[in-house]
N, CA, C and O atoms as a MOPAC input file, in Angstrom:
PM7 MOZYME 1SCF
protein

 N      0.82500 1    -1.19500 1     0.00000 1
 C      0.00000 1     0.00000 1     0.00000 1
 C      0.86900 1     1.25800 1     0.00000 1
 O      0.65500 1     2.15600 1    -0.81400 1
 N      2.12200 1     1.34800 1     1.16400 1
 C      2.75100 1     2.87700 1     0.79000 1
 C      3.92400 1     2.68600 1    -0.23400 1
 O      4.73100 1     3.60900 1    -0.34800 1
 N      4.09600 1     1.37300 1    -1.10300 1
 C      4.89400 1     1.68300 1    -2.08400 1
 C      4.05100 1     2.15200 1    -3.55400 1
 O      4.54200 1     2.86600 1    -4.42800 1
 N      2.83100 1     1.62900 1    -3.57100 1
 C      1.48100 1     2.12500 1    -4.68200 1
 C      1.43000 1     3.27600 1    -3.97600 1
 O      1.25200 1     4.08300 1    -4.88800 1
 N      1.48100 1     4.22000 1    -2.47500 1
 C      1.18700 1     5.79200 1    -2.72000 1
 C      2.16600 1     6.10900 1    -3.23600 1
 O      2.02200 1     6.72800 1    -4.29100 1
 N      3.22400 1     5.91100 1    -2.87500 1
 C      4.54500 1     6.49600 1    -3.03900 1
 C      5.15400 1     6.69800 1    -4.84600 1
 O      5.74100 1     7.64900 1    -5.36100 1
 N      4.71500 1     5.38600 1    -5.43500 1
 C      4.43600 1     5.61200 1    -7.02400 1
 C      3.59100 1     6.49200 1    -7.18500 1
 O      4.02800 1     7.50700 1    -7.72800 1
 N      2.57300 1     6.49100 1    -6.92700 1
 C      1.40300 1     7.20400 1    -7.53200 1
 C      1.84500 1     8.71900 1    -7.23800 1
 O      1.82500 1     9.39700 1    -8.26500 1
 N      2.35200 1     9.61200 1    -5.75600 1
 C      2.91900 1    10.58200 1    -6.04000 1
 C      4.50200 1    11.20900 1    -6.40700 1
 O      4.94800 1    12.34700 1    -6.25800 1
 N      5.28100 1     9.66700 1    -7.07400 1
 C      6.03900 1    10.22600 1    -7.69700 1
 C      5.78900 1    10.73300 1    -9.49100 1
 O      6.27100 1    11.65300 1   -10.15100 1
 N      4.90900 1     9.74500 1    -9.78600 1
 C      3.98600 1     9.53400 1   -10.74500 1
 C      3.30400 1    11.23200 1   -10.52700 1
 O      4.13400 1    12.07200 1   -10.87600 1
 N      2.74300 1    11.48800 1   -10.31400 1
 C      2.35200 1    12.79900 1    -9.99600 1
 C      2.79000 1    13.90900 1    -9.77900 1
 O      2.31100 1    14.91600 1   -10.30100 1
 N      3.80100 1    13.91600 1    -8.95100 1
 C      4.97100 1    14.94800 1    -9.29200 1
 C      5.52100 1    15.12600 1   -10.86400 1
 O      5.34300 1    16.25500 1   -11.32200 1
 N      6.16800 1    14.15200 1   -11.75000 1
 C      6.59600 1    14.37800 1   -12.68100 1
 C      5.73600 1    14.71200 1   -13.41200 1
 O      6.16100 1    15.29500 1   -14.41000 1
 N      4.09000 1    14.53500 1   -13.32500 1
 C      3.66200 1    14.75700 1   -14.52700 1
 C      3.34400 1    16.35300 1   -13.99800 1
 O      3.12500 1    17.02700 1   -15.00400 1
 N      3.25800 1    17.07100 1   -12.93000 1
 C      3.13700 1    18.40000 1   -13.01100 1
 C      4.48000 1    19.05300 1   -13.67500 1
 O      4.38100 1    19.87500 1   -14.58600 1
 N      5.55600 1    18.69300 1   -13.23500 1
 C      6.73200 1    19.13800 1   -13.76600 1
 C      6.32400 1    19.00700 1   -14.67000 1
 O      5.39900 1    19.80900 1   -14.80100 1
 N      6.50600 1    18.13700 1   -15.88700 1
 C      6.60800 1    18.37000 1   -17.38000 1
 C      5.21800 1    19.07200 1   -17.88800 1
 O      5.28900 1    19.45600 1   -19.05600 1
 N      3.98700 1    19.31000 1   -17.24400 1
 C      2.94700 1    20.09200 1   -17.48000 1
 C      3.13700 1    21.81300 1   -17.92600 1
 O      2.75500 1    22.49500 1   -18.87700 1
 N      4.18300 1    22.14600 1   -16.30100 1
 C      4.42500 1    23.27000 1   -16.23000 1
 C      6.07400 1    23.42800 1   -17.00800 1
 O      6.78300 1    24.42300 1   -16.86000 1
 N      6.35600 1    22.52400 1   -17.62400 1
 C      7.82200 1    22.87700 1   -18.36700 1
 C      8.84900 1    22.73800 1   -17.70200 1
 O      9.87500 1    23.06900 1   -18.29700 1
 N      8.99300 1    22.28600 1   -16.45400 1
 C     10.34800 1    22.24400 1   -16.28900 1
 C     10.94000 1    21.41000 1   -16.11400 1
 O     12.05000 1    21.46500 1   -15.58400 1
 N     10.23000 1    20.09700 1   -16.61400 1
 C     11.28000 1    18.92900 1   -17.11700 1
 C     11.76200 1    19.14100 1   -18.84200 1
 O     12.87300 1    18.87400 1   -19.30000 1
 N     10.85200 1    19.56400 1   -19.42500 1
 C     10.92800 1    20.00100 1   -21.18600 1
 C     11.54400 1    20.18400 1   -21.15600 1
 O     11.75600 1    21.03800 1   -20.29600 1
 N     12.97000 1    19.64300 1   -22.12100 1
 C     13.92000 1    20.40700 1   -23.17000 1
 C     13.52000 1    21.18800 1   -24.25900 1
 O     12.71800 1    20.66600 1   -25.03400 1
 N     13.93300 1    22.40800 1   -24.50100 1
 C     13.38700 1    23.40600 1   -25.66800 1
 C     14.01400 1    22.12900 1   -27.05500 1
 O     14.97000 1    21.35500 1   -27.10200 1
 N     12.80900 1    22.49300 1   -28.07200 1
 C     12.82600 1    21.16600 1   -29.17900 1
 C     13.79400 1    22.44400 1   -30.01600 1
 O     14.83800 1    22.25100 1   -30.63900 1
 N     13.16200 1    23.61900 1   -29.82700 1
 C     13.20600 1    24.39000 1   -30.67000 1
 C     15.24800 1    25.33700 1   -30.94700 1
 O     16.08100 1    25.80000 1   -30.16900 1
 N     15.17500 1    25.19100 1   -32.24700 1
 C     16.95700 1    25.71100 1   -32.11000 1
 C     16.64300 1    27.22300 1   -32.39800 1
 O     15.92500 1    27.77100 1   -33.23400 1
 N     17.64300 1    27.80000 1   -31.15200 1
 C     18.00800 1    29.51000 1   -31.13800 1
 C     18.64500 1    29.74600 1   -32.31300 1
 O     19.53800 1    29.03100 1   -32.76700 1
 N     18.19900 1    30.75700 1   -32.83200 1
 C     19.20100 1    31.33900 1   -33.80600 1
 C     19.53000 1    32.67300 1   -33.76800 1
 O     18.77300 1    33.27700 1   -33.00700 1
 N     20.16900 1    33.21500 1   -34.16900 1
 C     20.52400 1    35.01400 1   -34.17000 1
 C     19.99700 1    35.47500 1   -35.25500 1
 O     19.75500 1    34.97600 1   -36.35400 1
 N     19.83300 1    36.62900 1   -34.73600 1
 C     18.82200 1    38.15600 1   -35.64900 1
 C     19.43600 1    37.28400 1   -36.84900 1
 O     18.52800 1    36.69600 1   -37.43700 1
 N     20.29600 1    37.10700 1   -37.21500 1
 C     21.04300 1    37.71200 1   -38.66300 1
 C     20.71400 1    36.39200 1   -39.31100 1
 O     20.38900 1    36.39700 1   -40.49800 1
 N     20.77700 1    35.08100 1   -38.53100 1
 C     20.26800 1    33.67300 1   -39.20500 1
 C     18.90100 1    33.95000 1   -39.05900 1
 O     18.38900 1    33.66000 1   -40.14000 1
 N     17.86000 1    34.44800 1   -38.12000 1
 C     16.48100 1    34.83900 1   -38.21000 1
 C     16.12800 1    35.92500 1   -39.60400 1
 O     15.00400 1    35.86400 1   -40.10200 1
 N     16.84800 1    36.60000 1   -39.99700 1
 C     16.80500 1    37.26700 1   -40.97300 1
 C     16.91700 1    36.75300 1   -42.41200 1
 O     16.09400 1    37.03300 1   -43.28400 1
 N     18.01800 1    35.96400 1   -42.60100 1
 C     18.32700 1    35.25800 1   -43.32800 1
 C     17.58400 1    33.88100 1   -43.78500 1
 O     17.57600 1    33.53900 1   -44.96700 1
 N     16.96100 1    33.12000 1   -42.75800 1
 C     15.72100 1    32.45900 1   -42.80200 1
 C     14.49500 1    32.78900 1   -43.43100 1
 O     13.70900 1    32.09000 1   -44.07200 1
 N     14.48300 1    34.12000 1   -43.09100 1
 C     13.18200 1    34.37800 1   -43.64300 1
 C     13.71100 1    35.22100 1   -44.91600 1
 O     12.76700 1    35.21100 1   -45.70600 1
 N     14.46100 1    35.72900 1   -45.31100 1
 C     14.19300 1    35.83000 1   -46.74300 1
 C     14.53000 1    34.73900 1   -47.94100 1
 O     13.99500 1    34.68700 1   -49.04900 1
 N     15.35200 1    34.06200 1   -47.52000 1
 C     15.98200 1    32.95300 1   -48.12400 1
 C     14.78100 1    31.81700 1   -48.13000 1
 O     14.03000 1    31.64500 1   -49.08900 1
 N     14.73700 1    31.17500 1   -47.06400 1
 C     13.49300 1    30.21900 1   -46.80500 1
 C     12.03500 1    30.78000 1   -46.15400 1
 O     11.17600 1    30.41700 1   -45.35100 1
 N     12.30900 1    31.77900 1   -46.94100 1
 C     10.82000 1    32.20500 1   -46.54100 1
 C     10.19700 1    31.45500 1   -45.15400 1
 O      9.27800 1    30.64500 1   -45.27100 1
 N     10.70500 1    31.75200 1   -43.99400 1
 C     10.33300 1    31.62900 1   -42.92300 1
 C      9.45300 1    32.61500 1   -42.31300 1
 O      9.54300 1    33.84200 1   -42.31400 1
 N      8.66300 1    31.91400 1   -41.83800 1
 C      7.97200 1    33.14900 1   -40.82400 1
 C      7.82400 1    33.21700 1   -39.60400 1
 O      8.00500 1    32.22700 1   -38.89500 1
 N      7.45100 1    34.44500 1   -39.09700 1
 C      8.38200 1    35.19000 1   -37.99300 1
 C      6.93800 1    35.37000 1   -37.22900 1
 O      5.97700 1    35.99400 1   -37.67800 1
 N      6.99900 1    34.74900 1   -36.09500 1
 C      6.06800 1    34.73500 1   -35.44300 1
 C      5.79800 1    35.57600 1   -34.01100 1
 O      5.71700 1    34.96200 1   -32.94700 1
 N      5.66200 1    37.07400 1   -34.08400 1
 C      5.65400 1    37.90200 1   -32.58700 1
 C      4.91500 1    37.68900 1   -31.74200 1
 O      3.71900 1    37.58900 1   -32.01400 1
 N      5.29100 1    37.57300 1   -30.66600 1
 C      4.69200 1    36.71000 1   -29.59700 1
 C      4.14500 1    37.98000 1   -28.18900 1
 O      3.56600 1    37.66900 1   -27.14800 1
 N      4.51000 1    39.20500 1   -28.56600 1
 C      4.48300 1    40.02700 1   -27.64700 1
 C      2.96200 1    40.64400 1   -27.33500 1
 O      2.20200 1    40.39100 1   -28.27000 1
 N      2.45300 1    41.24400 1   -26.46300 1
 C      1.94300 1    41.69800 1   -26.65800 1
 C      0.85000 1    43.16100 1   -27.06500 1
 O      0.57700 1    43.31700 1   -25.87500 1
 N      0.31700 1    43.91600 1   -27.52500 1
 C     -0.36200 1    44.22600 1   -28.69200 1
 C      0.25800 1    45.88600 1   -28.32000 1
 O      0.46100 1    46.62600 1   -29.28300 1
 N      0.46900 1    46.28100 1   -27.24700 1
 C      1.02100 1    47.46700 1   -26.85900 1
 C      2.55900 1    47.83900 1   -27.43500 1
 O      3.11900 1    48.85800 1   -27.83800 1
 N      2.98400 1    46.17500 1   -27.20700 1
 C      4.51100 1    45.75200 1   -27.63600 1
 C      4.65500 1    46.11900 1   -29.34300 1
 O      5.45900 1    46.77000 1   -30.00900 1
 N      3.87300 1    45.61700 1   -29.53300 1
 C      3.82800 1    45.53500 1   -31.39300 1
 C      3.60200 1    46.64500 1   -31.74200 1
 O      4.51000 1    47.10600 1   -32.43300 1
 N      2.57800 1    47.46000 1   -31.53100 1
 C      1.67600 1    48.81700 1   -32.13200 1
 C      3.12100 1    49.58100 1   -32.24500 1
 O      3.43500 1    50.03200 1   -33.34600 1
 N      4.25800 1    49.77900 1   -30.81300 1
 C      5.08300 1    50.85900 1   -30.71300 1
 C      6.52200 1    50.20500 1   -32.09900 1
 O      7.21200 1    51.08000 1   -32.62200 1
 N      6.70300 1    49.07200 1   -32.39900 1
 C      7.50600 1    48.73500 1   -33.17000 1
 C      7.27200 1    46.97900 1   -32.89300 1
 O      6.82800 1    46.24900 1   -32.00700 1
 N      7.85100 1    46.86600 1   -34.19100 1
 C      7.62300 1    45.29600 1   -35.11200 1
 C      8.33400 1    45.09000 1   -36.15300 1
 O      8.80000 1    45.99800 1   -36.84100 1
 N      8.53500 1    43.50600 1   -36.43500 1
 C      9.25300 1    43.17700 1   -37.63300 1
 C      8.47600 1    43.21400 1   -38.87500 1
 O      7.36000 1    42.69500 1   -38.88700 1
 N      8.90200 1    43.71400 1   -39.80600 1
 C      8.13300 1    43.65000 1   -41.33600 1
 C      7.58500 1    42.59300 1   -41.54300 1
 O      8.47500 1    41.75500 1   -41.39800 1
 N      6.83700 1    42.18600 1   -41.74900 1
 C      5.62100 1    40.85600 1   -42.46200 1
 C      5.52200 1    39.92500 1   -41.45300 1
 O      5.15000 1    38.79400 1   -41.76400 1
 N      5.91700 1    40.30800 1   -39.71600 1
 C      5.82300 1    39.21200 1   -38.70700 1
 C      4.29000 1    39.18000 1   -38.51700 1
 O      3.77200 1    40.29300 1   -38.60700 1
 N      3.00300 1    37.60100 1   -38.14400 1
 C      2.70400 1    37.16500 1   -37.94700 1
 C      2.69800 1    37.67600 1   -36.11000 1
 O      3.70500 1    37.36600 1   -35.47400 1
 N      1.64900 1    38.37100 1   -35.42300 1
 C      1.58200 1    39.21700 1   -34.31000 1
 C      0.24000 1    38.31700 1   -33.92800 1
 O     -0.91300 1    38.48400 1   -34.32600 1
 N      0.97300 1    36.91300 1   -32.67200 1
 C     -0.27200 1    36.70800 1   -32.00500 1
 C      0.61700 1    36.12900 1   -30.65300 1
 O      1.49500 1    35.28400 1   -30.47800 1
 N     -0.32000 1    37.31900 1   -29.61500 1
 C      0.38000 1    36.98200 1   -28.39900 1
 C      0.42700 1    35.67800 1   -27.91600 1
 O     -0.33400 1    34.82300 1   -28.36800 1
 N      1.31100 1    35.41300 1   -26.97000 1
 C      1.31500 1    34.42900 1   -26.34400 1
 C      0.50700 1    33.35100 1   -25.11300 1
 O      0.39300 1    32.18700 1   -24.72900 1
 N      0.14500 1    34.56200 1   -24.91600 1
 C     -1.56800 1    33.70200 1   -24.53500 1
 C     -2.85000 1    33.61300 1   -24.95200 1
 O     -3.95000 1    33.32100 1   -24.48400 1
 N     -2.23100 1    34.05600 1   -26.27600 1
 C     -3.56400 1    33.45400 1   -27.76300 1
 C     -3.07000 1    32.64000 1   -28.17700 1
 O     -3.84900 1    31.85300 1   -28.71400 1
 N     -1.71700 1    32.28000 1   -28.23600 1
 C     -1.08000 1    30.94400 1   -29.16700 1
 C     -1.89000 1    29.87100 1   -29.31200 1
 O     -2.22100 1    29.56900 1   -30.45900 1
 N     -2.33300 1    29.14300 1   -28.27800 1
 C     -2.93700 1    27.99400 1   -28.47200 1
 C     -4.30200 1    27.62600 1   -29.13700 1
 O     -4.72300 1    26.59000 1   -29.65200 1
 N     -4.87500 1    28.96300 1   -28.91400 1
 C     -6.30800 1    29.12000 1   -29.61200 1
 C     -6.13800 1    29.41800 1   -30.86600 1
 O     -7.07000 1    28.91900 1   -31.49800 1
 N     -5.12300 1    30.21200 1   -31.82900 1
 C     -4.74400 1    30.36600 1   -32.63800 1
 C     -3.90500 1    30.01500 1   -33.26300 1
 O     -3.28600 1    30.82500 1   -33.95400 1
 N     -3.50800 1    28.37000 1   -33.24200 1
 C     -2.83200 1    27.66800 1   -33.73300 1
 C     -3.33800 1    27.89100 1   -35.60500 1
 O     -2.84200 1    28.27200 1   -36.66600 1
 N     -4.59200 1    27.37400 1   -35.07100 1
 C     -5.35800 1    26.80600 1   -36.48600 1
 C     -4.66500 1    28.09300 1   -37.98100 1
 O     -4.39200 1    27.78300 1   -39.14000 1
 N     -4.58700 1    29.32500 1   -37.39600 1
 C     -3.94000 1    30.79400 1   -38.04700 1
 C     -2.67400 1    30.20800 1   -38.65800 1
 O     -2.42800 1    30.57400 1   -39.80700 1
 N     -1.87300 1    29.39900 1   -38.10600 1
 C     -0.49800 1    28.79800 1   -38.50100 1
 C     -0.35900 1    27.33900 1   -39.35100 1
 O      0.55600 1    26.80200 1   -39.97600 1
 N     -1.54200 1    27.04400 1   -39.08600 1
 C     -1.46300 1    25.59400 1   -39.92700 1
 C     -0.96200 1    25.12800 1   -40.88700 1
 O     -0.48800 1    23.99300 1   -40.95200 1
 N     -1.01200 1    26.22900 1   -42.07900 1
 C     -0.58100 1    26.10800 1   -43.49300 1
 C      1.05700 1    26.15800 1   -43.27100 1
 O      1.77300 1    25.77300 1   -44.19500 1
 N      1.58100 1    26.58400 1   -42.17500 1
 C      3.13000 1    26.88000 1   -42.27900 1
 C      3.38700 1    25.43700 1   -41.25100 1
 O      4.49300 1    25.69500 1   -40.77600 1
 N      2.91000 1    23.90300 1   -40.58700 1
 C      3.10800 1    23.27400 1   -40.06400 1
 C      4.36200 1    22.89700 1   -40.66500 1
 O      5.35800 1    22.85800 1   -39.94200 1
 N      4.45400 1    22.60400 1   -41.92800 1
 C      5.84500 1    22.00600 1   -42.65200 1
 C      6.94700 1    23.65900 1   -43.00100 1
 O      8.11200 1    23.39400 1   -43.29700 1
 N      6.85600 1    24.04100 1   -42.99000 1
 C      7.62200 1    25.43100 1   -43.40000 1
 C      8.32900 1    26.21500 1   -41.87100 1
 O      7.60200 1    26.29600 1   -40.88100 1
 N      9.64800 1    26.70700 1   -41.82700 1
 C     10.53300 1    27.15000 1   -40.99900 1
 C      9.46100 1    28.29400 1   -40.35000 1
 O      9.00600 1    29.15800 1   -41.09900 1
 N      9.11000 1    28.25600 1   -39.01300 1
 C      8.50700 1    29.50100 1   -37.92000 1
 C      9.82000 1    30.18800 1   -37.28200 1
 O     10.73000 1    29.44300 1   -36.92000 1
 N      9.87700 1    30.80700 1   -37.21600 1
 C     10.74900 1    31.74500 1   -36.12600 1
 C      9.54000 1    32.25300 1   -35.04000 1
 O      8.46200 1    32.69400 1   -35.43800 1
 N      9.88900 1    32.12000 1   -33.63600 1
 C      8.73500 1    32.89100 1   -33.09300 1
 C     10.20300 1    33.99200 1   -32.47000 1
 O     11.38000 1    33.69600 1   -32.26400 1
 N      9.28100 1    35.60900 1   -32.28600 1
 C     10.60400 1    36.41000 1   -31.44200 1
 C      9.55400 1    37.20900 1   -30.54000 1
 O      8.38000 1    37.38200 1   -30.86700 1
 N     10.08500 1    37.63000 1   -29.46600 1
 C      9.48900 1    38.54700 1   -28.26500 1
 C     10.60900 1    39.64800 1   -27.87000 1
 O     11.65400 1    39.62100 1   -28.52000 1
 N     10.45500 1    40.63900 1   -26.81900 1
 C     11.15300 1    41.30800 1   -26.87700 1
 C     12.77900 1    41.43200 1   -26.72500 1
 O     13.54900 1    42.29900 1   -27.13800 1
 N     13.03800 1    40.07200 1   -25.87500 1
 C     14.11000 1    39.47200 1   -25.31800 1
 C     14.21800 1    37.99300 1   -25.34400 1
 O     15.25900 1    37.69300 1   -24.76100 1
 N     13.61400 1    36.97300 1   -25.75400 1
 C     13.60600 1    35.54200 1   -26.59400 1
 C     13.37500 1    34.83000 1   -24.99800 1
 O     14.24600 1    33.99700 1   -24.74800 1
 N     12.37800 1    35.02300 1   -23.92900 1
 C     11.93700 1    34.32200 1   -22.93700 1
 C     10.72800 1    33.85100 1   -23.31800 1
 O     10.54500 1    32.64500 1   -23.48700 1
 N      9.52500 1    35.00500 1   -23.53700 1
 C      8.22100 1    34.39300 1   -24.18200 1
 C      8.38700 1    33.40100 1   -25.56800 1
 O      7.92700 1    32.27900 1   -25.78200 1
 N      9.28200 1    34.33200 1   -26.45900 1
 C      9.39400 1    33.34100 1   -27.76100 1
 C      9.56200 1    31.89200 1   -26.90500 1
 O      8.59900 1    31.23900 1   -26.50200 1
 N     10.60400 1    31.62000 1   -26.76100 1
 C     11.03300 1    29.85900 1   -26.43000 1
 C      9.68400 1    29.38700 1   -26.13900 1
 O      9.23200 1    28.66600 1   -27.02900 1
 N      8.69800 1    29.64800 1   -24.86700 1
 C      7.78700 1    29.21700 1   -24.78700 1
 C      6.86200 1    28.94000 1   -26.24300 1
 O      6.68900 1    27.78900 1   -26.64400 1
 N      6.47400 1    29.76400 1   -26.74600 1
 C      5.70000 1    30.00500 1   -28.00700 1
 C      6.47600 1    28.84700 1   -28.80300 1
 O      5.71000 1    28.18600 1   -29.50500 1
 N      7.83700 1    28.44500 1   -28.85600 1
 C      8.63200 1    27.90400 1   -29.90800 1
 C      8.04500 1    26.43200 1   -29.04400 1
 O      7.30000 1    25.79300 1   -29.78800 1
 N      8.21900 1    25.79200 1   -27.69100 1
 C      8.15700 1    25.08900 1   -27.48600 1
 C      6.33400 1    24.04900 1   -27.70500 1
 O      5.95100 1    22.92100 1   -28.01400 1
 N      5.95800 1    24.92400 1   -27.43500 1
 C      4.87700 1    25.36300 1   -27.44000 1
 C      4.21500 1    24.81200 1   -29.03700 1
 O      3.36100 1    23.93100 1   -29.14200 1
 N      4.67400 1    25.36500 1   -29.88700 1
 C      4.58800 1    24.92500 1   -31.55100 1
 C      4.86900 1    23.78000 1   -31.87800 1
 O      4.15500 1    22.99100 1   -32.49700 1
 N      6.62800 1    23.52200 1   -31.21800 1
 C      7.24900 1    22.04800 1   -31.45000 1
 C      5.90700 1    20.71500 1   -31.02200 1
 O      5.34900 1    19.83000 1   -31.67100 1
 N      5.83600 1    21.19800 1   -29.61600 1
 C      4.48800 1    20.30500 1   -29.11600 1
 C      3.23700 1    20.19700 1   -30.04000 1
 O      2.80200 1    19.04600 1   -30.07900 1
 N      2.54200 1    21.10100 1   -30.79700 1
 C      1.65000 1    21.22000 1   -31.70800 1
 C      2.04800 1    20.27000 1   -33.05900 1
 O      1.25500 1    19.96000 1   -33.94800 1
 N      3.16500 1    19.97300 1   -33.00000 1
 C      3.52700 1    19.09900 1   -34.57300 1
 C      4.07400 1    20.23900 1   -35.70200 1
 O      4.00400 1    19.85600 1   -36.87000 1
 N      4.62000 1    21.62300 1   -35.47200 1
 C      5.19600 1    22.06500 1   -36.40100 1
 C      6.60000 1    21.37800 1   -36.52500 1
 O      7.01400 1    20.72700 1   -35.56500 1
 N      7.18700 1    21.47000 1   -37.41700 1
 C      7.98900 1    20.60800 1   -37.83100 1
 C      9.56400 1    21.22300 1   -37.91900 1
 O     10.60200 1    20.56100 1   -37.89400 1
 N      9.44000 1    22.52800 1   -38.01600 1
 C     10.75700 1    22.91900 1   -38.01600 1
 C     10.79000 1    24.76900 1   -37.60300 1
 O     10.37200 1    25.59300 1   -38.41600 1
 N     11.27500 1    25.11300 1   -36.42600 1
 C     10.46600 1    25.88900 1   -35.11500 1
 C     11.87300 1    26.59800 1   -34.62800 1
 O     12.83700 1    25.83300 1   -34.58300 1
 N     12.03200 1    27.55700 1   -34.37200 1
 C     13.30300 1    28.56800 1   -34.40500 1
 C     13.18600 1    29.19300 1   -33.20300 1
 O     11.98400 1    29.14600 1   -32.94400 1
 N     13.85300 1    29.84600 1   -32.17600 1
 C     13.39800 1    30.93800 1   -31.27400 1
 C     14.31600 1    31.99500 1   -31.63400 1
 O     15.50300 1    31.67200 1   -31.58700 1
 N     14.13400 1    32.80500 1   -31.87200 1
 C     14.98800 1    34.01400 1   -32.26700 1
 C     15.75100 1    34.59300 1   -30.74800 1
 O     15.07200 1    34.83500 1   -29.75000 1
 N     17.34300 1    34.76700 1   -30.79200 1
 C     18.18400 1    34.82300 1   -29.87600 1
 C     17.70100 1    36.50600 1   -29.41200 1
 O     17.55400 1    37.32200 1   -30.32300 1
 N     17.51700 1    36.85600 1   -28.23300 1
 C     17.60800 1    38.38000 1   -28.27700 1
 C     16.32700 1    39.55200 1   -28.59700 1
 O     16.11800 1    40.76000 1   -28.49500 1
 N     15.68800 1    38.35500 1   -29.02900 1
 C     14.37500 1    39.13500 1   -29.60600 1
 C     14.14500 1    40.62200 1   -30.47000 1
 O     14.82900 1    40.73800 1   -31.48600 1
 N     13.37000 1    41.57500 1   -30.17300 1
 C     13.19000 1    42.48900 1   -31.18400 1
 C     14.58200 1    43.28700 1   -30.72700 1
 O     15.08700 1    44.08000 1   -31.52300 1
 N     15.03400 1    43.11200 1   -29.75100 1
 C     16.08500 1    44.06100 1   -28.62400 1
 C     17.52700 1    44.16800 1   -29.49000 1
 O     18.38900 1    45.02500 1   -29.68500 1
 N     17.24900 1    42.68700 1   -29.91500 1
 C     18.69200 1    41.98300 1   -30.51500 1
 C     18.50200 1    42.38200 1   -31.81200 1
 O     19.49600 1    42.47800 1   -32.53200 1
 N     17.29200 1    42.66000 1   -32.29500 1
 C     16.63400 1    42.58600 1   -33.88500 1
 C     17.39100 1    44.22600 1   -33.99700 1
 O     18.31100 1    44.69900 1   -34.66500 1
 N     16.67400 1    44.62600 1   -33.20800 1
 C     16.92200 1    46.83200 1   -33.92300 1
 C     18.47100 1    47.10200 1   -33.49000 1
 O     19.22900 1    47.97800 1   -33.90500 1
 N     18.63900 1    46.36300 1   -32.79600 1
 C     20.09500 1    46.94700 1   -32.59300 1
 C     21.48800 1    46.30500 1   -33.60000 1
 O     22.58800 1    46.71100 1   -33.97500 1
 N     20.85700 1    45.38200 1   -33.70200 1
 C     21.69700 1    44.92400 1   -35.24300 1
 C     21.11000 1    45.79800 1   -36.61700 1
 O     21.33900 1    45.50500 1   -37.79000 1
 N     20.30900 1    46.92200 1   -36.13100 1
 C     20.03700 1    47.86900 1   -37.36500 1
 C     19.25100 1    47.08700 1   -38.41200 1
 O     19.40100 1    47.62700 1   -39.50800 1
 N     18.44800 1    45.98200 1   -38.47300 1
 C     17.54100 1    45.22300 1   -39.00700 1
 C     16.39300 1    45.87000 1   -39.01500 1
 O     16.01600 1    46.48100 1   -38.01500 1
 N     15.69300 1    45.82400 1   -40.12600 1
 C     14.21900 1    46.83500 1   -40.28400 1
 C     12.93800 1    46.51200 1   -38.76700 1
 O     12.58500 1    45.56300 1   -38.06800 1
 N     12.74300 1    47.45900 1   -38.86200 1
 C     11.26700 1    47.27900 1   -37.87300 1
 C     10.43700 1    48.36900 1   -38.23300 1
 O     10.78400 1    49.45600 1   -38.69500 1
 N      9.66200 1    48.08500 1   -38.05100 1
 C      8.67300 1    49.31600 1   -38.15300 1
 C      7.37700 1    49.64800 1   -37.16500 1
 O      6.69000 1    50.64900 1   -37.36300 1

């Protein structure tokens, strides 16, 4: 009997950990502004902003895909057509992205980027925003 509790809340412990992420390894590979840049014009990748809407209005990447991060999941279905095609997700500093990236990987996109540095890393490498 206390070796079945004792499974059952180790059993239980791990599955909150990996619920809340902190057993997860990020699936998703970092890349820098300049390979995030290069991705997307080359392989037409898209760039997925994860910030939210106050974040974006004041500055943003050209042709990025702007759905916060606690719409992601409801608004998967918005991304579908790009399941096989390179995502970059970026935020202001690449903490929310990873989530969003991990987040995607879990959804079945197939090939999922987190942009290093986020928009921070983006304008200061003098890369367009607008």
């Amino acid at each position: 009997m206390i070796a079945n509790t004792l499974r059952y809340t180790r059993l239980m412990i791990t599955a909150l950990l990996l619920l809340s992420g902190n057993l997860v390894k990020a699936d998703a590979e970092s890349v820098s502004v300049q390979e995030a840049a290069s991705l997307s014009t080359q392989q037409h990748a898209i760039i997925v902003d994860v910030r939210e809407l106050a974040e974006w209005q004041k500055s943003h990447i050209p042709n990025a895909i702007h759905i916060p991060l606690g719409d992601l999941e409801k608004r998967l279905p918005e991304l579908a057509q790009y399941k096989n095609s390179p995502i970059i997700t970026q935020c202001r500093s690449g903490k929310r992205s990873l989530q969003a990236a991990k987040a995607l990987k879990s959804a079945g996109f197939s090939e999922v980027y987190n942009m290093d540095g986020g928009l921070n890393a983006w304008q200061k490498a003098g890369l367009p925003s607008q």
